[in-house]
C-alpha positions, 0 to 999 in steps of 0.5 A: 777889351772887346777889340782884343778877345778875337786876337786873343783866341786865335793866340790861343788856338796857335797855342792849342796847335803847337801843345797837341805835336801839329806839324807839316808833313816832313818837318819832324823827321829825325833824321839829320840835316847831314844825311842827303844820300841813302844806300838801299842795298837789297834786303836780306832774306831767312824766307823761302820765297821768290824774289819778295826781297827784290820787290821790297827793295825796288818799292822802299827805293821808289818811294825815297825818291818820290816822296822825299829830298834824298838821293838814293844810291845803288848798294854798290855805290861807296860814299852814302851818309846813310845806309838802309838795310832790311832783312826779311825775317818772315814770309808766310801764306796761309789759306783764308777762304774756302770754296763750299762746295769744293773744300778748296782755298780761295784766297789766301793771306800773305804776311811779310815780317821785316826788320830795318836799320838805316845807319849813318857813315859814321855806325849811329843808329838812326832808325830802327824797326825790329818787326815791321809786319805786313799783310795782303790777300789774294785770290787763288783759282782753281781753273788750271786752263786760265790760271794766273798765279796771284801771290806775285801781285799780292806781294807787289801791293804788299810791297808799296804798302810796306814802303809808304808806311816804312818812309813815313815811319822813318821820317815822322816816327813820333 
């Protein structure tokens, strides 16, 4: 009886795995087999900013191709299992910080709000996410002389943030 208790417990600790939804990174995805090419064409946009739907773009195609078994298309190519398509909803900045003893802003907070669809070639829906928000802050100067705008690389940061949640979301949403 003593011979079988520690075989008994790591059964049970594997059972203990599989009840609580363990898995490897990449095994729940709920994608189909079939998919194995994405069209990514450039996200929409209903924002007044600058290029932020290029940058989102660019970002969620660089993390298909590093992170996953995909091959990705241009948005011109035809014969896609599965299209990616986003639309920018949103884009704000707002001040976050002051400097005391100017009254001026410091830092400002970027919020992006975008919805995605990826559909399969045959219109299934086979992942969707109607409000994804983002945020990132960055820093405003007030010396004009070495000014460096810094939303640019704030929407950049914002933008590879927004890519690794959105692949992960995709592939492991539970």
């Amino acid at each position: 009886m003593i011979e079988r208790l520690p075989a008994f417990a790591v059964l049970l600790s594997g059972l203990a795995l599989v009840g609580c939804g363990y898995h490897t990174a990449g095994s729940a995805t709920h994608i189909p087999a079939n998919v194995r090419t994405i069209a990514v064409p450039i996200f929409a946009t209903h924002a007044q900013a600058y290029h932020t739907e290029v940058a989102l773009t660019q970002a969620v195609v660089r993390e298909l191709n590093t992170r996953t078994r995909y091959r990705v298309l241009a948005s011109g190519e035809s014969g896609a299992d599965a299209v990616l398509s986003g639309t920018i909803l949103t884009q704000t900045s707002v001040p976050l910080t002051y400097d005391s003893t100017t009254g001026e802003t410091s830092s400002y907070l970027v919020t992006i709000t975008v919805k995605v669809v990826l559909t399969a070639h045959d219109g299934r829906v086979l992942y969707q996410n109607d409000a994804l928000s983002y945020r990132e802050q960055y820093q405003s100067t007030q010396d004009l002389s070495g000014f460096i705008r810094e939303d640019p690389p704030a929407v950049q940061r914002l933008a590879r943030d927004f890519a690794q949640a959105l692949v992960s979301d995709m592939l492991e949403s539970f």
